[in-house]
PDB file of N, CA, C, O and CB in Angstrom:
ATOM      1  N   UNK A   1    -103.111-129.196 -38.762  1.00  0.00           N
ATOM      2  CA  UNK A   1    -104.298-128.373 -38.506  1.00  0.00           C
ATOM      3  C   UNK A   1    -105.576-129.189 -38.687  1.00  0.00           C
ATOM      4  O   UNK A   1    -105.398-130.193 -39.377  1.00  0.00           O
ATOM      5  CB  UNK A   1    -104.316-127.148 -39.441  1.00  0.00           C
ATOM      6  N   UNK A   2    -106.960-128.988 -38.189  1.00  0.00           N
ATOM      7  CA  UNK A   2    -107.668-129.218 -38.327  1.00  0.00           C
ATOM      8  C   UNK A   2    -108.677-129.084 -39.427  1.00  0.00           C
ATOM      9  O   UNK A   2    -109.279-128.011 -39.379  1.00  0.00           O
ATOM     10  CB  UNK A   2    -107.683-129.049 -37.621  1.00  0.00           C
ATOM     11  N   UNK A   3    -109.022-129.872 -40.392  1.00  0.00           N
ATOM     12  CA  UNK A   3    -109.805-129.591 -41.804  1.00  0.00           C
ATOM     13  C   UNK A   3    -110.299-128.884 -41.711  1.00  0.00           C
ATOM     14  O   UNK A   3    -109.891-127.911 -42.345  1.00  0.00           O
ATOM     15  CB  UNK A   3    -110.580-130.263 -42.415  1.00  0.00           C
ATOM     16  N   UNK A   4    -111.518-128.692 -40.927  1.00  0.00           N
ATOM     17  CA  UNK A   4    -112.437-127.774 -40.293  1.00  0.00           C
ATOM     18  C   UNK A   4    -111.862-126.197 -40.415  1.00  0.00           C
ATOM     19  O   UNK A   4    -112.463-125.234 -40.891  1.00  0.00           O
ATOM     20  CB  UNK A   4    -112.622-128.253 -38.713  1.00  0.00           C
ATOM     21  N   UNK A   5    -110.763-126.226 -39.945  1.00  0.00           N
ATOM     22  CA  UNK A   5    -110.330-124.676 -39.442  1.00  0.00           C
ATOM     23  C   UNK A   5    -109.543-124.515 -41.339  1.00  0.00           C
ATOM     24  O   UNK A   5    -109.415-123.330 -41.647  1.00  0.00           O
ATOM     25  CB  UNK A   5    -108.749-124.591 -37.460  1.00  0.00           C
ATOM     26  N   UNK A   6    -109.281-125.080 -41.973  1.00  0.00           N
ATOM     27  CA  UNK A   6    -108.436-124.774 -43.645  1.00  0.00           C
ATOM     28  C   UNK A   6    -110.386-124.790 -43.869  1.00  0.00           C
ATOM     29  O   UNK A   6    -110.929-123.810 -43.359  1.00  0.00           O
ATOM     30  CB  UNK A   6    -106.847-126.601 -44.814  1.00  0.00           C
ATOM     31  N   UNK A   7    -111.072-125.525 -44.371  1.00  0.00           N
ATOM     32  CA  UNK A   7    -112.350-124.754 -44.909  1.00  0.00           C
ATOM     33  C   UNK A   7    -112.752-123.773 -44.401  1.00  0.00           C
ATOM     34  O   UNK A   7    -113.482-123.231 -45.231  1.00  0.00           O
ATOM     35  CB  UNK A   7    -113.395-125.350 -44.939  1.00  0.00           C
ATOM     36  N   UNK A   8    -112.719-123.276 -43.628  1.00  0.00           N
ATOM     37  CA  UNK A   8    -113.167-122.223 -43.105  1.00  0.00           C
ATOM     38  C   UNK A   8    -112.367-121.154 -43.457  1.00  0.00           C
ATOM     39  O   UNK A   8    -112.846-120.022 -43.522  1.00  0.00           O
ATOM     40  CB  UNK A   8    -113.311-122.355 -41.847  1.00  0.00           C
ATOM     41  N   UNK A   9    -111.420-121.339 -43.649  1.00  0.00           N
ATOM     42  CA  UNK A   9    -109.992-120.435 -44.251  1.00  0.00           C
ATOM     43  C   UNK A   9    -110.908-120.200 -45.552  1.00  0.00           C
ATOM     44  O   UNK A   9    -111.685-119.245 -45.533  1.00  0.00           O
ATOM     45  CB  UNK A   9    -108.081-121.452 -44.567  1.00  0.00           C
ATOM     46  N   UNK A  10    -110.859-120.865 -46.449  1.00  0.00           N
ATOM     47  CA  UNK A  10    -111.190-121.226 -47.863  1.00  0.00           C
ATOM     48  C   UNK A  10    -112.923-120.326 -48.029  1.00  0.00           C
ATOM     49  O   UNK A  10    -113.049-119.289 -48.681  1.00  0.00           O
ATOM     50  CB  UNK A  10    -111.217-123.314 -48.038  1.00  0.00           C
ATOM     51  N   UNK A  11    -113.935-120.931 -47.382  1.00  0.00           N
ATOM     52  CA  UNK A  11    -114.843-120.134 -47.386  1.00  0.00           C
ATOM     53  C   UNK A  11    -114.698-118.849 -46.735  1.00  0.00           C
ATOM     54  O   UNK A  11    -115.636-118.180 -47.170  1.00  0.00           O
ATOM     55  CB  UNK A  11    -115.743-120.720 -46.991  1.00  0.00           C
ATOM     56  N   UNK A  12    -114.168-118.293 -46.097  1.00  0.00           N
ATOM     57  CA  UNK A  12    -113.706-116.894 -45.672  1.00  0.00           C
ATOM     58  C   UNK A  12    -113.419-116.334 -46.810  1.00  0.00           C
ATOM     59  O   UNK A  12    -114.084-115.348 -47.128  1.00  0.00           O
ATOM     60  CB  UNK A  12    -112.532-116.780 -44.733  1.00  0.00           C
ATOM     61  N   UNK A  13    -112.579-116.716 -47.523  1.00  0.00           N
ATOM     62  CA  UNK A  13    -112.212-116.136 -48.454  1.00  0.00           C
ATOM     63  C   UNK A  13    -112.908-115.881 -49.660  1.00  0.00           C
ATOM     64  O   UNK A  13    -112.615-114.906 -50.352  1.00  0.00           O
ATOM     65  CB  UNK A  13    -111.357-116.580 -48.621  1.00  0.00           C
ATOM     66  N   UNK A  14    -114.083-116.919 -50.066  1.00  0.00           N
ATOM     67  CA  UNK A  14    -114.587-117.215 -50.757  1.00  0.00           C
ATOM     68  C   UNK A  14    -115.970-115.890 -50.882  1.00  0.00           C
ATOM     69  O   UNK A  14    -116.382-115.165 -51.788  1.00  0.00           O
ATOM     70  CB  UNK A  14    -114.680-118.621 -50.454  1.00  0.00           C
ATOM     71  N   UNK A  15    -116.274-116.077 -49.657  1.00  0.00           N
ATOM     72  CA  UNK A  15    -117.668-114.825 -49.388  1.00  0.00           C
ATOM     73  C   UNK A  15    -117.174-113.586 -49.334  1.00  0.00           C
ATOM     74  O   UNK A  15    -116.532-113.156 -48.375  1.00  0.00           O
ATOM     75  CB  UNK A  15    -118.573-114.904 -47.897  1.00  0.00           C
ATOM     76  N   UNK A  16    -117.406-113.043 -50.205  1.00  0.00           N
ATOM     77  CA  UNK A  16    -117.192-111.725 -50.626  1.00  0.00           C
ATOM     78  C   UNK A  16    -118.701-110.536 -49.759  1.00  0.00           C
ATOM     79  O   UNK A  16    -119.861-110.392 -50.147  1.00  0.00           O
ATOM     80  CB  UNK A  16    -117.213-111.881 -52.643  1.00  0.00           C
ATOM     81  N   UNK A  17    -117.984-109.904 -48.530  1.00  0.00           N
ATOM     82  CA  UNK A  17    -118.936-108.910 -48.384  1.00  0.00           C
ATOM     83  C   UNK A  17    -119.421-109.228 -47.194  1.00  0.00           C
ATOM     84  O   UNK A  17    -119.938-108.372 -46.476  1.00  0.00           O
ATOM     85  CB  UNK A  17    -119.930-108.792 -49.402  1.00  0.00           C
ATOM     86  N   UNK A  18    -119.312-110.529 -46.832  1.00  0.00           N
ATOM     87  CA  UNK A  18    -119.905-111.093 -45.487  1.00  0.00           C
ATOM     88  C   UNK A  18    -118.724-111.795 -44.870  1.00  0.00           C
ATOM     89  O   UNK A  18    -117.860-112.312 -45.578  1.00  0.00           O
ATOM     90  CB  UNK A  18    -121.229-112.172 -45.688  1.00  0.00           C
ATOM     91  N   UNK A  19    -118.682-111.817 -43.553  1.00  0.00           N
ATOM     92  CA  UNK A  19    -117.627-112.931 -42.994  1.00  0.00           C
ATOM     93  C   UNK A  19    -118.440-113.976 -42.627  1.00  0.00           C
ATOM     94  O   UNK A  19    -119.586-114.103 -42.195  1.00  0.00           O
ATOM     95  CB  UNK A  19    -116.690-112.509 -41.706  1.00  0.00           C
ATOM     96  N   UNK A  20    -117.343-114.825 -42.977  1.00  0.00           N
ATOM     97  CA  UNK A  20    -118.062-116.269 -42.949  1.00  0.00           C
ATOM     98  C   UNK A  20    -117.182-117.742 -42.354  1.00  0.00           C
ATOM     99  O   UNK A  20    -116.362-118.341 -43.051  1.00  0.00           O
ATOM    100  CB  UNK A  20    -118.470-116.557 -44.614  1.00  0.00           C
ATOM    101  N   UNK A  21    -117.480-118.059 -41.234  1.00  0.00           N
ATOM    102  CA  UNK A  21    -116.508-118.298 -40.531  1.00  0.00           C
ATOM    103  C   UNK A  21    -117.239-120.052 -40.226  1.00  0.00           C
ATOM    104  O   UNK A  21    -118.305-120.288 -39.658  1.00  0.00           O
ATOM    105  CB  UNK A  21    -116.236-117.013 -39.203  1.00  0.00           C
ATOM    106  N   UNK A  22    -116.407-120.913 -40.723  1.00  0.00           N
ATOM    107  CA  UNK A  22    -117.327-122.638 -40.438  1.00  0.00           C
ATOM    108  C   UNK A  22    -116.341-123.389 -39.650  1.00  0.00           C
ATOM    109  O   UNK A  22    -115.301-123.986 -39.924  1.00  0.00           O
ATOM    110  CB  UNK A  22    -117.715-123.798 -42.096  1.00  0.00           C
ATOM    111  N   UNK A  23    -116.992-123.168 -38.614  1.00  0.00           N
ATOM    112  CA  UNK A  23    -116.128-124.322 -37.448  1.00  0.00           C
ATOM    113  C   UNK A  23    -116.966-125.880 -37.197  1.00  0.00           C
ATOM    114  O   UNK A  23    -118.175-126.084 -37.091  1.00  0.00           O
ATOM    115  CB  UNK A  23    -116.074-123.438 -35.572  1.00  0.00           C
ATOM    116  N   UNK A  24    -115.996-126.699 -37.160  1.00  0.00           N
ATOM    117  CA  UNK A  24    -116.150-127.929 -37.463  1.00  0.00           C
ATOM    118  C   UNK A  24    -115.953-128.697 -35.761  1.00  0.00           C
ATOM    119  O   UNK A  24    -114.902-129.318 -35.609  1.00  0.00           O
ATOM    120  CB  UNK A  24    -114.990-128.332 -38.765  1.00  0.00           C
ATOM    121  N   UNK A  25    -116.682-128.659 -34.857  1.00  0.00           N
ATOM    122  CA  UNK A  25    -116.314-129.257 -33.593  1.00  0.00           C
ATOM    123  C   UNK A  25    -117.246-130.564 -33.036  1.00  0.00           C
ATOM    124  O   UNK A  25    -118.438-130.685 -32.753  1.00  0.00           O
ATOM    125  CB  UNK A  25    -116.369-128.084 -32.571  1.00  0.00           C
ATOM    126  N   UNK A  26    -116.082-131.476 -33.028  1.00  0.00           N
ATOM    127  CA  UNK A  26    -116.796-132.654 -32.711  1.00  0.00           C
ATOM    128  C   UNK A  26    -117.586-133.390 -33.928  1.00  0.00           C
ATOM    129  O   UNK A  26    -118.543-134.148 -33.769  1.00  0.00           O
ATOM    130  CB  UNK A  26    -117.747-132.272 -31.636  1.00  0.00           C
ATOM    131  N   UNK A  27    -117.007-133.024 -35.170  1.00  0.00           N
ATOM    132  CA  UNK A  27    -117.858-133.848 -36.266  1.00  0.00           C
ATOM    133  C   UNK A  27    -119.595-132.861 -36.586  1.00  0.00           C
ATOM    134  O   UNK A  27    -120.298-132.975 -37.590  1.00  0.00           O
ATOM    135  CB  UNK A  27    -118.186-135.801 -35.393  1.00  0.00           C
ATOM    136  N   UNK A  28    -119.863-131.963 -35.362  1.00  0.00           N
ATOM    137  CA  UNK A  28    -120.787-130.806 -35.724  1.00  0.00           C
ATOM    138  C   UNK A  28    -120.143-129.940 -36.365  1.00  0.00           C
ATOM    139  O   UNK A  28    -118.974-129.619 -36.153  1.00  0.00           O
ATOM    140  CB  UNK A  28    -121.410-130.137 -34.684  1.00  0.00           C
ATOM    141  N   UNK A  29    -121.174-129.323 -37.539  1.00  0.00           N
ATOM    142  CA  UNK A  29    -120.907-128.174 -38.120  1.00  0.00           C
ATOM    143  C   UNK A  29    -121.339-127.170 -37.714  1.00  0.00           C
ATOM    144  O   UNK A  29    -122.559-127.180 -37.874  1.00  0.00           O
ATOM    145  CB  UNK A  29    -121.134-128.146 -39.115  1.00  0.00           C
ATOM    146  N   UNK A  30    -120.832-125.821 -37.031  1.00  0.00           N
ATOM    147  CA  UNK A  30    -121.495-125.000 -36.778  1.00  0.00           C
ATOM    148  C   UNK A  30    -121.365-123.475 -37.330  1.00  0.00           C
ATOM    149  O   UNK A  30    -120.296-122.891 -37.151  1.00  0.00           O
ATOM    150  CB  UNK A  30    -121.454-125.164 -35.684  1.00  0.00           C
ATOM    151  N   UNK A  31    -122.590-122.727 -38.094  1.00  0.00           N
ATOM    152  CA  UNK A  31    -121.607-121.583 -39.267  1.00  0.00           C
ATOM    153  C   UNK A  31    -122.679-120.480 -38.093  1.00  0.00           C
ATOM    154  O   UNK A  31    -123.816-120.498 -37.622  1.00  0.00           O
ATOM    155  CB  UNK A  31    -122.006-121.589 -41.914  1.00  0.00           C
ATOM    156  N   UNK A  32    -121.550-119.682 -38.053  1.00  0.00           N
ATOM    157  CA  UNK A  32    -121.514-118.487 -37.630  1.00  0.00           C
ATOM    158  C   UNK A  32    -121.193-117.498 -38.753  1.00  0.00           C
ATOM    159  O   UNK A  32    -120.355-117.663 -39.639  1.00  0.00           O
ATOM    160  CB  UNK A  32    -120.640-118.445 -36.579  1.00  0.00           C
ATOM    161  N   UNK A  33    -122.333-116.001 -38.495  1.00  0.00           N
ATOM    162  CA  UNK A  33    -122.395-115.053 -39.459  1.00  0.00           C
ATOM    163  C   UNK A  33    -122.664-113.888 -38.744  1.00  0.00           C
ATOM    164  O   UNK A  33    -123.752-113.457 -38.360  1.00  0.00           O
ATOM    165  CB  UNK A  33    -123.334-115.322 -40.499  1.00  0.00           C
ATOM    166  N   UNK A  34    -121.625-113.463 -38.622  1.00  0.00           N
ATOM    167  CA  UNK A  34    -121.468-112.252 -37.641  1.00  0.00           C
ATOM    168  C   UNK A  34    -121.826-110.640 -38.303  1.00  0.00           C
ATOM    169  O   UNK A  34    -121.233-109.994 -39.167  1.00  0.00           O
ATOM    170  CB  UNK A  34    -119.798-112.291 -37.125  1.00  0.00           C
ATOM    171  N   UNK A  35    -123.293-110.262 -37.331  1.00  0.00           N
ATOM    172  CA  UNK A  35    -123.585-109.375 -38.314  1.00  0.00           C
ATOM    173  C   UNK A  35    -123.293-107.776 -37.574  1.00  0.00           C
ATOM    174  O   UNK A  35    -123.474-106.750 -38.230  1.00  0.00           O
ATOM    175  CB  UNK A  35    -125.207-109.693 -38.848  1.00  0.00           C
TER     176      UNK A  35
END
């Protein structure tokens, strides 16, 4: 799997109350917060 996609696992889980979703493409970080 891609690191990117397990942190994003990890902070998902982590934010309590908000989804929180960190995709990692191309060495960019890009955080999406879906409201």
């Amino acid at each position: 799997m891609v690191p990117g996609i397990q942190a994003a696992t990890s902070l998902d889980r982590l934010a309590s109350g908000r989804t929180l979703h960190l995709h990692r493409i191309s060495g960019v970080t890009v955080l999406i917060l879906p409201g």
